[in-house]
mmJSON file of the N, C-alpha and C atoms, coordinates in Angstrom:
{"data_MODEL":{"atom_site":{
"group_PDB":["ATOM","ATOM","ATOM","ATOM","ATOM","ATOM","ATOM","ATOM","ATOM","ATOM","ATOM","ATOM","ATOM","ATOM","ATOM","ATOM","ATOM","ATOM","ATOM","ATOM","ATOM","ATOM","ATOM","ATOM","ATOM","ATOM","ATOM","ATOM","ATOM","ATOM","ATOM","ATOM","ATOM","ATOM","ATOM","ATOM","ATOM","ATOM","ATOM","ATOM","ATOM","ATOM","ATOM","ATOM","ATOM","ATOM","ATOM","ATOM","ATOM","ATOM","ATOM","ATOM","ATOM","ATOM","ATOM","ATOM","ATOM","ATOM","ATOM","ATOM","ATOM","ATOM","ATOM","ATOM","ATOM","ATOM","ATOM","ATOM","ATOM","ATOM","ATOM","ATOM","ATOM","ATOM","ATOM","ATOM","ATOM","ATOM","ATOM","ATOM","ATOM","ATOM","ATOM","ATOM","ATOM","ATOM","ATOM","ATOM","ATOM","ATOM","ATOM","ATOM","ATOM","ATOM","ATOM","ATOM","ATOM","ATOM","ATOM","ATOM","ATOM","ATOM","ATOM","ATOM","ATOM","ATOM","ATOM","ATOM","ATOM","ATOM","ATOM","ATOM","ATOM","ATOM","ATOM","ATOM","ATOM","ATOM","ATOM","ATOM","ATOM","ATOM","ATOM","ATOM","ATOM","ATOM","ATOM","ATOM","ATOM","ATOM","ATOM","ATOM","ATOM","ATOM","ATOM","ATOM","ATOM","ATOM","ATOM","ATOM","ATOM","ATOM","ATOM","ATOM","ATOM","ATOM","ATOM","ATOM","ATOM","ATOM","ATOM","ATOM","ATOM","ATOM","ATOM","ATOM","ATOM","ATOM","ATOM","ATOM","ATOM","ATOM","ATOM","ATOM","ATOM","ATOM","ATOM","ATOM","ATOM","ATOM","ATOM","ATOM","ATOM","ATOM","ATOM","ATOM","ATOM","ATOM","ATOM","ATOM","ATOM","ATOM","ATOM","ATOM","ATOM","ATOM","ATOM","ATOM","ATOM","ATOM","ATOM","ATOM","ATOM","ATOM","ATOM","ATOM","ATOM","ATOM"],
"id":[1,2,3,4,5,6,7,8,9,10,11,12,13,14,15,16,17,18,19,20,21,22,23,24,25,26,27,28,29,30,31,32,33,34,35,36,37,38,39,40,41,42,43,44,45,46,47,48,49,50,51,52,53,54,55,56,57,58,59,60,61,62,63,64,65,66,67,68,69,70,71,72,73,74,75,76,77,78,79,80,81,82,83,84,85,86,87,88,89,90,91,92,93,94,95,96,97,98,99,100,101,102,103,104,105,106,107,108,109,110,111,112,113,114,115,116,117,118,119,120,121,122,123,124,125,126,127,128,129,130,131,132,133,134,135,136,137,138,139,140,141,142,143,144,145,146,147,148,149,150,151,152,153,154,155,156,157,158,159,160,161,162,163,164,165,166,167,168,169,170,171,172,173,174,175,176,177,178,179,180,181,182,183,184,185,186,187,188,189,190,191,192,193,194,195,196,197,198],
"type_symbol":["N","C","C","N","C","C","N","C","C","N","C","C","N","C","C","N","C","C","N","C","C","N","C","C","N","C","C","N","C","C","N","C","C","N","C","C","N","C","C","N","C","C","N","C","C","N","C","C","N","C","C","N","C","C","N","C","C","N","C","C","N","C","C","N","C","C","N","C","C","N","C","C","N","C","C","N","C","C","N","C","C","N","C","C","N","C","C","N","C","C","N","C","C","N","C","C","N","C","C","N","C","C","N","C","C","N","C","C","N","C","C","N","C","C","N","C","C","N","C","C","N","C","C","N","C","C","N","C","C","N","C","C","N","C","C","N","C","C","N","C","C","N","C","C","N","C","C","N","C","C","N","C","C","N","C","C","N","C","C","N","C","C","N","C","C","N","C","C","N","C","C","N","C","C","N","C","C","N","C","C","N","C","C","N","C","C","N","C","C","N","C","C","N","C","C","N","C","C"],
"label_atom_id":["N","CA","C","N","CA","C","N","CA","C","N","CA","C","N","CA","C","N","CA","C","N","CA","C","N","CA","C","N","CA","C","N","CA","C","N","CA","C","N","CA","C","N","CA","C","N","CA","C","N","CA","C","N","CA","C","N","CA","C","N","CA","C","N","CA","C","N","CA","C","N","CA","C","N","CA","C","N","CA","C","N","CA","C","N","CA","C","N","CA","C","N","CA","C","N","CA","C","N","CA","C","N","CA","C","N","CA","C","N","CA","C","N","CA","C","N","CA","C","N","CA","C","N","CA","C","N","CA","C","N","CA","C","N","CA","C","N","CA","C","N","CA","C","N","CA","C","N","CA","C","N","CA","C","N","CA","C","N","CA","C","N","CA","C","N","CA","C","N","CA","C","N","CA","C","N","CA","C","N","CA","C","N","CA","C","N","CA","C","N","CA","C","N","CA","C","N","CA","C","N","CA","C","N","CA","C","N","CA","C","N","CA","C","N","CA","C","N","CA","C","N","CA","C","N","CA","C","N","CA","C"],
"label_alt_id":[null,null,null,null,null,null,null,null,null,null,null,null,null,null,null,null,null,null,null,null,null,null,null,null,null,null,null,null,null,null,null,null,null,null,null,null,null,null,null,null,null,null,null,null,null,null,null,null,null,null,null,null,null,null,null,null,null,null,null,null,null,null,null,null,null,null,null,null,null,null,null,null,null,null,null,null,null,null,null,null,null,null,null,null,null,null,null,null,null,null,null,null,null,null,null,null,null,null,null,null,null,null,null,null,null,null,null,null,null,null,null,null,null,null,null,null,null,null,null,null,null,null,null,null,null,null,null,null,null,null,null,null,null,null,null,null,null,null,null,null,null,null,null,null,null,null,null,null,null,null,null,null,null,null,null,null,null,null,null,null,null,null,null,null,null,null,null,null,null,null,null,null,null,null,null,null,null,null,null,null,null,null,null,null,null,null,null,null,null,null,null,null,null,null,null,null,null,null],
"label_comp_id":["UNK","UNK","UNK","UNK","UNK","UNK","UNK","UNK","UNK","UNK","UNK","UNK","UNK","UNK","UNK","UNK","UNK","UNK","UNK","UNK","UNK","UNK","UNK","UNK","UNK","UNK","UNK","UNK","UNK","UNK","UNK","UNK","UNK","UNK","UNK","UNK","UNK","UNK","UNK","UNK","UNK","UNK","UNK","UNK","UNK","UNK","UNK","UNK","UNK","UNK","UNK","UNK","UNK","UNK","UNK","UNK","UNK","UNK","UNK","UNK","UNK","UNK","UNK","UNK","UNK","UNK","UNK","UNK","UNK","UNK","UNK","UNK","UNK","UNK","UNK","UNK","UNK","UNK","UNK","UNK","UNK","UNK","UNK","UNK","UNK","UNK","UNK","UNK","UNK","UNK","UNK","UNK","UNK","UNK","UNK","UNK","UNK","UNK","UNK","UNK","UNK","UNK","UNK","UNK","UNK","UNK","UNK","UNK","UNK","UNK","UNK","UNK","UNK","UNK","UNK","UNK","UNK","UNK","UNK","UNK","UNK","UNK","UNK","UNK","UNK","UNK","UNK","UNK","UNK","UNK","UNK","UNK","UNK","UNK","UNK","UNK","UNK","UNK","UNK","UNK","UNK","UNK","UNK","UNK","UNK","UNK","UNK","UNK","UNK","UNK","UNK","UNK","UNK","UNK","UNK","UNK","UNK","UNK","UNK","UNK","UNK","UNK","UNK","UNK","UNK","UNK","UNK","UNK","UNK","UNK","UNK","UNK","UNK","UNK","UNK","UNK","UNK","UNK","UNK","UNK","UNK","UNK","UNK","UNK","UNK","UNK","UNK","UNK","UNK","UNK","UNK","UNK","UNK","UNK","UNK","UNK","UNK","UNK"],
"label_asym_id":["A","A","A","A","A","A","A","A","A","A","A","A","A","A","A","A","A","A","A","A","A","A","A","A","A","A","A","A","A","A","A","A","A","A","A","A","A","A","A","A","A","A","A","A","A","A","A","A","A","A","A","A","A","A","A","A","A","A","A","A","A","A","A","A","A","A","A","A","A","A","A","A","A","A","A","A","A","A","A","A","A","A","A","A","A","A","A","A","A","A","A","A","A","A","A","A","A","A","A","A","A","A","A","A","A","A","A","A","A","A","A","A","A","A","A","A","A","A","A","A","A","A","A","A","A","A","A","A","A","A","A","A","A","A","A","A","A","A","A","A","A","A","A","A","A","A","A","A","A","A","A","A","A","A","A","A","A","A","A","A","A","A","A","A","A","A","A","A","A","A","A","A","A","A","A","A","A","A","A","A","A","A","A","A","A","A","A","A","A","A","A","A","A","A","A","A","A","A"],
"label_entity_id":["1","1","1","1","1","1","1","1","1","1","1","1","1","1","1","1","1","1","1","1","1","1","1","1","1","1","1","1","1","1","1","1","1","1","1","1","1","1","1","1","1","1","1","1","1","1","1","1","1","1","1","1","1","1","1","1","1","1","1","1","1","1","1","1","1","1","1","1","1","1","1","1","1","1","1","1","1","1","1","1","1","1","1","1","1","1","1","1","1","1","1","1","1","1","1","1","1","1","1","1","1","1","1","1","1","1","1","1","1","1","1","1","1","1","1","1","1","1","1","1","1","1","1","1","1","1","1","1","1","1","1","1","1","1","1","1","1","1","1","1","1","1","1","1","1","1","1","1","1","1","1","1","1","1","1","1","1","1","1","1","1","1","1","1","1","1","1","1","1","1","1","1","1","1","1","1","1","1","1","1","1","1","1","1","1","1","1","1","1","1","1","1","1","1","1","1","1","1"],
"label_seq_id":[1,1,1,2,2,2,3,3,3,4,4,4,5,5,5,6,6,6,7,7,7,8,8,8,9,9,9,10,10,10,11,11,11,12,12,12,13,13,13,14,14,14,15,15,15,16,16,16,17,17,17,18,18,18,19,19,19,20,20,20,21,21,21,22,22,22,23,23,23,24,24,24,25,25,25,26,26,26,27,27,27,28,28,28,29,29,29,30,30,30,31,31,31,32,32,32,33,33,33,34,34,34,35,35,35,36,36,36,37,37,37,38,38,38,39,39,39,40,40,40,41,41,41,42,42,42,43,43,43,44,44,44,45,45,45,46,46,46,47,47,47,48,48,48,49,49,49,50,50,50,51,51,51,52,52,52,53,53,53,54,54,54,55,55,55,56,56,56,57,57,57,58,58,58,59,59,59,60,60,60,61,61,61,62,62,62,63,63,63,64,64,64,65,65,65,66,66,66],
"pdbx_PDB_ins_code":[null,null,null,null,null,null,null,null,null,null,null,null,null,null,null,null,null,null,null,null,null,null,null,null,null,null,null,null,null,null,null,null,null,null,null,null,null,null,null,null,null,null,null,null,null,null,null,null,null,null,null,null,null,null,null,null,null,null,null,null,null,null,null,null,null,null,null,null,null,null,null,null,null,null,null,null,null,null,null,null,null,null,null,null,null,null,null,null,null,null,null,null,null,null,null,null,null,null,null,null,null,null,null,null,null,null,null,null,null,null,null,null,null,null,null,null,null,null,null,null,null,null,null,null,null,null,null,null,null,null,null,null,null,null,null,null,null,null,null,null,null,null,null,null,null,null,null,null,null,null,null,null,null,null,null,null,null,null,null,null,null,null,null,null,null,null,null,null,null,null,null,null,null,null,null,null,null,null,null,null,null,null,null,null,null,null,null,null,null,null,null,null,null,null,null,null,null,null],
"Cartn_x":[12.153,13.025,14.468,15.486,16.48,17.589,18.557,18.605,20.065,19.897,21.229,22.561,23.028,24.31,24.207,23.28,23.514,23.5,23.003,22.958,24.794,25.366,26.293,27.428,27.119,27.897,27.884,26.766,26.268,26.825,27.005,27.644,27.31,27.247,26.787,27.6,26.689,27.684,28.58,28.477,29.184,29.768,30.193,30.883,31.487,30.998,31.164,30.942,30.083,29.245,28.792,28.45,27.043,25.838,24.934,23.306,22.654,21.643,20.506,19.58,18.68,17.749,16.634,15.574,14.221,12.835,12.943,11.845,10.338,9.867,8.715,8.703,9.543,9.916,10.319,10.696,11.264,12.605,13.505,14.928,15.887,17.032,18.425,18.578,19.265,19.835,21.036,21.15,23.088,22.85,23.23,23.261,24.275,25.659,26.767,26.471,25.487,25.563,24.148,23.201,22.142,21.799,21.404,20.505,19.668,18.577,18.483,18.472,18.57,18.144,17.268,16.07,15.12,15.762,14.801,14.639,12.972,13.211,12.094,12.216,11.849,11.114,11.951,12.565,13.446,14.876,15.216,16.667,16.826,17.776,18.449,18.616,18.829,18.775,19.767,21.152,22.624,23.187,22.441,23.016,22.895,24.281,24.187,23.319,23.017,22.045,20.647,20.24,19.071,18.882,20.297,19.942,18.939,18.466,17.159,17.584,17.577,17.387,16.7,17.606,16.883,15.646,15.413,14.354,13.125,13.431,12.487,11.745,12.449,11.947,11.31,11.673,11.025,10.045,9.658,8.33,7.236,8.04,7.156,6.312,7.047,6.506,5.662,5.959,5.035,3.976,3.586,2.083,1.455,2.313,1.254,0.868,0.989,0.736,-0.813,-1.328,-3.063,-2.976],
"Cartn_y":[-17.612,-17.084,-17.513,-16.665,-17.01,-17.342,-18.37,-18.485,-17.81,-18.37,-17.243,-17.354,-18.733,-19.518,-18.513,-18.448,-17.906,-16.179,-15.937,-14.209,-13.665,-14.452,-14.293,-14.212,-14.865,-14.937,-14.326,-13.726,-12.249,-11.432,-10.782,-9.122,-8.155,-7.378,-6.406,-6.214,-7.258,-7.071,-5.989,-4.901,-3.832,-3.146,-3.431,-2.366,-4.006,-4.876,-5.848,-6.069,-4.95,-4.34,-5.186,-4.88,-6.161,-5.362,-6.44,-6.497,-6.987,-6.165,-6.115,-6.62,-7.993,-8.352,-7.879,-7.194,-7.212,-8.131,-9.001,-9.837,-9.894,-8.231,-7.928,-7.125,-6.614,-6.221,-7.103,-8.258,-9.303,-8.34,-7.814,-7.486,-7.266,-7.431,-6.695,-5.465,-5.089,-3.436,-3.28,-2.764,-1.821,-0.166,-0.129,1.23,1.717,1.83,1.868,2.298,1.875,2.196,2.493,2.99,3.125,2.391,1.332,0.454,-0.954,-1.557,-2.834,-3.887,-4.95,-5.993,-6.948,-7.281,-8.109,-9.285,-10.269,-11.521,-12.066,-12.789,-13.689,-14.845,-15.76,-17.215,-17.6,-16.481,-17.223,-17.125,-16.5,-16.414,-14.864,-14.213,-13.374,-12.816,-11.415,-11.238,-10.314,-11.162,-9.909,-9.808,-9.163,-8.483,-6.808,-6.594,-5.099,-4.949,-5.036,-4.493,-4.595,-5.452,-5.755,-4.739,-4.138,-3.06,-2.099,-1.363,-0.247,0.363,1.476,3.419,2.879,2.989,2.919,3.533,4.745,6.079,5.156,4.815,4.164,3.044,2.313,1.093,1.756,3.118,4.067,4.702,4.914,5.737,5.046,3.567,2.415,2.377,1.916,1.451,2.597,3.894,4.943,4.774,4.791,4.934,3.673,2.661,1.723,1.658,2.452,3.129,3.755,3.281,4.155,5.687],
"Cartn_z":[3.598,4.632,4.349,5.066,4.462,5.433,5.307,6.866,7.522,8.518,9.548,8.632,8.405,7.651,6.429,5.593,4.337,4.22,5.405,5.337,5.847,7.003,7.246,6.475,5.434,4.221,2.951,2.859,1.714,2.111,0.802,0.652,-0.27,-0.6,-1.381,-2.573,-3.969,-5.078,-5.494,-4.952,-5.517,-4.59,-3.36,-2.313,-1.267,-1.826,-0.579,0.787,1.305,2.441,3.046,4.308,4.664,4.406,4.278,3.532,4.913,5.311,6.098,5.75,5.978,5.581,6.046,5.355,6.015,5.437,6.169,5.783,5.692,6.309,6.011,4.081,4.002,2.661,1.891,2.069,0.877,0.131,1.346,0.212,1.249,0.793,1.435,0.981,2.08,2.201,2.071,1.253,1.044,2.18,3.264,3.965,3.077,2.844,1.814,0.569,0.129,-1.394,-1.72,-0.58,-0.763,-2.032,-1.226,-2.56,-1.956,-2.377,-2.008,-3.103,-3.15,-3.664,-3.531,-4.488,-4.301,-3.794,-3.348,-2.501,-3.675,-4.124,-5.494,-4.859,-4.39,-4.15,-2.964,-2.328,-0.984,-1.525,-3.044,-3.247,-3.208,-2.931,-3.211,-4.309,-5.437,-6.529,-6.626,-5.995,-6.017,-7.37,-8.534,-9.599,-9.013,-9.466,-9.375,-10.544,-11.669,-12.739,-11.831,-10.599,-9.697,-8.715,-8.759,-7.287,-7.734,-6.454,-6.944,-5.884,-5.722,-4.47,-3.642,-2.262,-1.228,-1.191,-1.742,-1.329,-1.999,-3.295,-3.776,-2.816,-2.054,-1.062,-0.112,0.334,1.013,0.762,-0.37,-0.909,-1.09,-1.485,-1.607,-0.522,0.636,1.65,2.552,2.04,2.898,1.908,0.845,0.013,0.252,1.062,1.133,2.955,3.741,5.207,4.489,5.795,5.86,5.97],
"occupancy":[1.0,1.0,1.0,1.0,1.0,1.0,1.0,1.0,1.0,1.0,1.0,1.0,1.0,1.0,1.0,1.0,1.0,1.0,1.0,1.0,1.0,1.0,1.0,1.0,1.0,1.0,1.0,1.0,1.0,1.0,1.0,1.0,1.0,1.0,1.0,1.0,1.0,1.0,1.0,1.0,1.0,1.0,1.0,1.0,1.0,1.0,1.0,1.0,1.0,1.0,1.0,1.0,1.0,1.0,1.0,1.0,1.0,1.0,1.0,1.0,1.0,1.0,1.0,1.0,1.0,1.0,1.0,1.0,1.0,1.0,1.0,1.0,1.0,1.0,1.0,1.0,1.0,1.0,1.0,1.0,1.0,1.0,1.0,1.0,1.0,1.0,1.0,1.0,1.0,1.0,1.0,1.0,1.0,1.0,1.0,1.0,1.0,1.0,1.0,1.0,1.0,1.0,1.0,1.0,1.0,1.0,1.0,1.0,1.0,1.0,1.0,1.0,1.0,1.0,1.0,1.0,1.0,1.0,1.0,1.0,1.0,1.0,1.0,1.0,1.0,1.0,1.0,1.0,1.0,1.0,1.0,1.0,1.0,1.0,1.0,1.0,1.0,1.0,1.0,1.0,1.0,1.0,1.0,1.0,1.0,1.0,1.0,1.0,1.0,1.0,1.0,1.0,1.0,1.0,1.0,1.0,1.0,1.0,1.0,1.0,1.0,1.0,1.0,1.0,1.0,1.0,1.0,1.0,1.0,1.0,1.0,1.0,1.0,1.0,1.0,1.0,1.0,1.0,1.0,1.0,1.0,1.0,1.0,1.0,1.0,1.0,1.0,1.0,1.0,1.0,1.0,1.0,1.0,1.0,1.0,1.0,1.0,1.0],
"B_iso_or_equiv":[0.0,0.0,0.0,0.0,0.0,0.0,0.0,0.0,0.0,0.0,0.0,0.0,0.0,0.0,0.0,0.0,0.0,0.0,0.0,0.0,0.0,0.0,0.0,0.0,0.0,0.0,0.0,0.0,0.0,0.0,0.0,0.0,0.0,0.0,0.0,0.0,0.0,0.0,0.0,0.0,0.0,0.0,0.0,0.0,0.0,0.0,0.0,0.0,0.0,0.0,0.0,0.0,0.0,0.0,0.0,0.0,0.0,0.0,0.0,0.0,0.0,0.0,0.0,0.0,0.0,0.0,0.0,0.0,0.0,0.0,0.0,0.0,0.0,0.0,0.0,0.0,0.0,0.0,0.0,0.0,0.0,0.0,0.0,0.0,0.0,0.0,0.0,0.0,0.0,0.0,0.0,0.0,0.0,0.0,0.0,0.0,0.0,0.0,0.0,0.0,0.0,0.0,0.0,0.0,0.0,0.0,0.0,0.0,0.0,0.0,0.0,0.0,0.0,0.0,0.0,0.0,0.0,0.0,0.0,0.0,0.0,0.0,0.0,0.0,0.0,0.0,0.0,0.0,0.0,0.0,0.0,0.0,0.0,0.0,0.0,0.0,0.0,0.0,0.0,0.0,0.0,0.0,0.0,0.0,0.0,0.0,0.0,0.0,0.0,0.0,0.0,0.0,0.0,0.0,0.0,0.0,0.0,0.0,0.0,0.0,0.0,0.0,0.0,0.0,0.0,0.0,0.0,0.0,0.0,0.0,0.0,0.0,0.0,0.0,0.0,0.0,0.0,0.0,0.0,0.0,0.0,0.0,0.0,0.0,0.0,0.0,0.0,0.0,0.0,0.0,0.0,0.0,0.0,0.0,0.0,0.0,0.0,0.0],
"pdbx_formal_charge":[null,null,null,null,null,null,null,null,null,null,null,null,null,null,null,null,null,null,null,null,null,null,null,null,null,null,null,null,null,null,null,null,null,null,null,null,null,null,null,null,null,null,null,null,null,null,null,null,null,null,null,null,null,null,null,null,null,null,null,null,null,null,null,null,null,null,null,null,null,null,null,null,null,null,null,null,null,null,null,null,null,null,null,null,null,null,null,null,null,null,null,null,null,null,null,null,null,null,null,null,null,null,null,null,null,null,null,null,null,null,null,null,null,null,null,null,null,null,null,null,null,null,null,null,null,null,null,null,null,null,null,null,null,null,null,null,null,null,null,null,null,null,null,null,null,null,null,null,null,null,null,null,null,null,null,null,null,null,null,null,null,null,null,null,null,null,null,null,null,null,null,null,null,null,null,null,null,null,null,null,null,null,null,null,null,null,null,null,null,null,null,null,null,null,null,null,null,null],
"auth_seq_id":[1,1,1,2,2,2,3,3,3,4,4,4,5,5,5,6,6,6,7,7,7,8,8,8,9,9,9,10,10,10,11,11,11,12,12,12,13,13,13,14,14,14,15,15,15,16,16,16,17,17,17,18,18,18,19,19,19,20,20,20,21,21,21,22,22,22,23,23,23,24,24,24,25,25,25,26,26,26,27,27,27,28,28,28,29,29,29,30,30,30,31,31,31,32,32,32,33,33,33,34,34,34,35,35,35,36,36,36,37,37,37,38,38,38,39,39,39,40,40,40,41,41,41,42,42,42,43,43,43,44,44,44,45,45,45,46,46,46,47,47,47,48,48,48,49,49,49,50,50,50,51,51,51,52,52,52,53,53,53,54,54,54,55,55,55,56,56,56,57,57,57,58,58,58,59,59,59,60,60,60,61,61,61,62,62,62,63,63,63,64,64,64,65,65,65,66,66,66],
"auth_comp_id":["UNK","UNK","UNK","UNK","UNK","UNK","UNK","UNK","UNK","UNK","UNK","UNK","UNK","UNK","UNK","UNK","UNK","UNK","UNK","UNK","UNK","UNK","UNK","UNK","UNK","UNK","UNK","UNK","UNK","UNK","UNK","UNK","UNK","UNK","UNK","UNK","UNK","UNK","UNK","UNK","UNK","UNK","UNK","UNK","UNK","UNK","UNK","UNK","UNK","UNK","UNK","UNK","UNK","UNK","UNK","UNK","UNK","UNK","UNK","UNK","UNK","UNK","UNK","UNK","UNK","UNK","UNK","UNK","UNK","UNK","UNK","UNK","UNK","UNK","UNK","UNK","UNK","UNK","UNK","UNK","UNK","UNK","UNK","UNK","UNK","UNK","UNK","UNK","UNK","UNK","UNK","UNK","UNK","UNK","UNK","UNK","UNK","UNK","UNK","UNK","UNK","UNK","UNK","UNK","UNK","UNK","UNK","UNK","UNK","UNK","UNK","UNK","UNK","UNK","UNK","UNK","UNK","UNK","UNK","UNK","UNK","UNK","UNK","UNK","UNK","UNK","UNK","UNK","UNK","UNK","UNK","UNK","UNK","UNK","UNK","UNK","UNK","UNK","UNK","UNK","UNK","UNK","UNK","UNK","UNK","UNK","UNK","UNK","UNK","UNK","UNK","UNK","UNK","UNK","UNK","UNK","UNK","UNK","UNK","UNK","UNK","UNK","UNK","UNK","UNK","UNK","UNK","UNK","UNK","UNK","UNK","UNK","UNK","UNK","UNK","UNK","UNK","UNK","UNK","UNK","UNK","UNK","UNK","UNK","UNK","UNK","UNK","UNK","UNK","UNK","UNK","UNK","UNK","UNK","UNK","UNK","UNK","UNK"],
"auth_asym_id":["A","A","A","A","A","A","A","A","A","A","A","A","A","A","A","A","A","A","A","A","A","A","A","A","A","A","A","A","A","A","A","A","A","A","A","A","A","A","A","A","A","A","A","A","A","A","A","A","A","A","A","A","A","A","A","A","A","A","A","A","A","A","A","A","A","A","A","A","A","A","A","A","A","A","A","A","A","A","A","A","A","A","A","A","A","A","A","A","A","A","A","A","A","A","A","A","A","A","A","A","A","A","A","A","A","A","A","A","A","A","A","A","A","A","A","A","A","A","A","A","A","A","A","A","A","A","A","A","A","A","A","A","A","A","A","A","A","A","A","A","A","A","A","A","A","A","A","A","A","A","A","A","A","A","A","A","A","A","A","A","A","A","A","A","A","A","A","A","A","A","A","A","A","A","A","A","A","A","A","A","A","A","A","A","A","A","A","A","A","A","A","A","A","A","A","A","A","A"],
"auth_atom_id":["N","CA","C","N","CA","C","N","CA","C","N","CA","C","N","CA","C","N","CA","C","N","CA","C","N","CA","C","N","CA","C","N","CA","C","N","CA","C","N","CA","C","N","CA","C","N","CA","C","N","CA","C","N","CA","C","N","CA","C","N","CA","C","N","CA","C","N","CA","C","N","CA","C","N","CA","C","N","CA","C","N","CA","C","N","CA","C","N","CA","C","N","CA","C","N","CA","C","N","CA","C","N","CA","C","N","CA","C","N","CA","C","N","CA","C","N","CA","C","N","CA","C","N","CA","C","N","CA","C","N","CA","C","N","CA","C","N","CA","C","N","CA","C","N","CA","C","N","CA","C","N","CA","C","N","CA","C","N","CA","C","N","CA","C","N","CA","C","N","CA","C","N","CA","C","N","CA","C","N","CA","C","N","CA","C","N","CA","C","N","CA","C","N","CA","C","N","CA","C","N","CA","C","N","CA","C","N","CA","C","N","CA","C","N","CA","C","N","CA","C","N","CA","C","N","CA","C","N","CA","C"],
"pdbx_PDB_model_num":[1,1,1,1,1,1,1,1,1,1,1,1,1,1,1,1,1,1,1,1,1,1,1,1,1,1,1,1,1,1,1,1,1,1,1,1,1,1,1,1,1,1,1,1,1,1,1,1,1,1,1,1,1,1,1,1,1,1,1,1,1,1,1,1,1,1,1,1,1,1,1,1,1,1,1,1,1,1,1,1,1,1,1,1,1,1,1,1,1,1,1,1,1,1,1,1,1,1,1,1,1,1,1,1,1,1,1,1,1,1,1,1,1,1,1,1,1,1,1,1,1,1,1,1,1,1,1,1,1,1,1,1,1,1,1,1,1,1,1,1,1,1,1,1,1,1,1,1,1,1,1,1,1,1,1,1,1,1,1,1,1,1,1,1,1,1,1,1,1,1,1,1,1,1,1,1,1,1,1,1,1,1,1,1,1,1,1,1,1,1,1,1,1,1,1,1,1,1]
}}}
C-alpha cells in the first residue's frame, strides 16, 4: 500500500498530471495521457518507457469479470 504523504507528491512522468491510485489493480492512472503505471512490491514504476493504454487496463480487467 502506498501511503497518503507519498501519493500527494506523485505525478505523471510525462504530463506532470496527477495519478489516481487504484489499489485493487496495483497501478496509477494518467486520466491526461491515458496511461497507467505499474505499482511492483509497494513501489511505483514511473518510467514513461513503464506506461501502458489505459484501454489495455480496461480489457484486462473486463476478461477477468464472470
Amino acid at each position: 500500500m502506498i501511503s497518503k504523504e507519498l501519493l500527494e507528491i506523485l505525478a505523471c512522468p510525462k504530463c506532470k498530471g496527477e495519478l489516481i491510485y487504484e489499489q485493487e489493480k496495483k497501478v496509477l492512472i494518467c486520466n491526461k495521457c491515458k496511461v497507467y503505471y505499474p505499482i511492483e512490491d509497494d513501489i511505483p514504476i514511473l518510467l514513461i518507457d513503464s506506461a501502458r493504454p489505459l484501454e489495455e487496463l480496461q480489457e484486462g480487467y473486463q476478461k477477468k469479470q464472470p
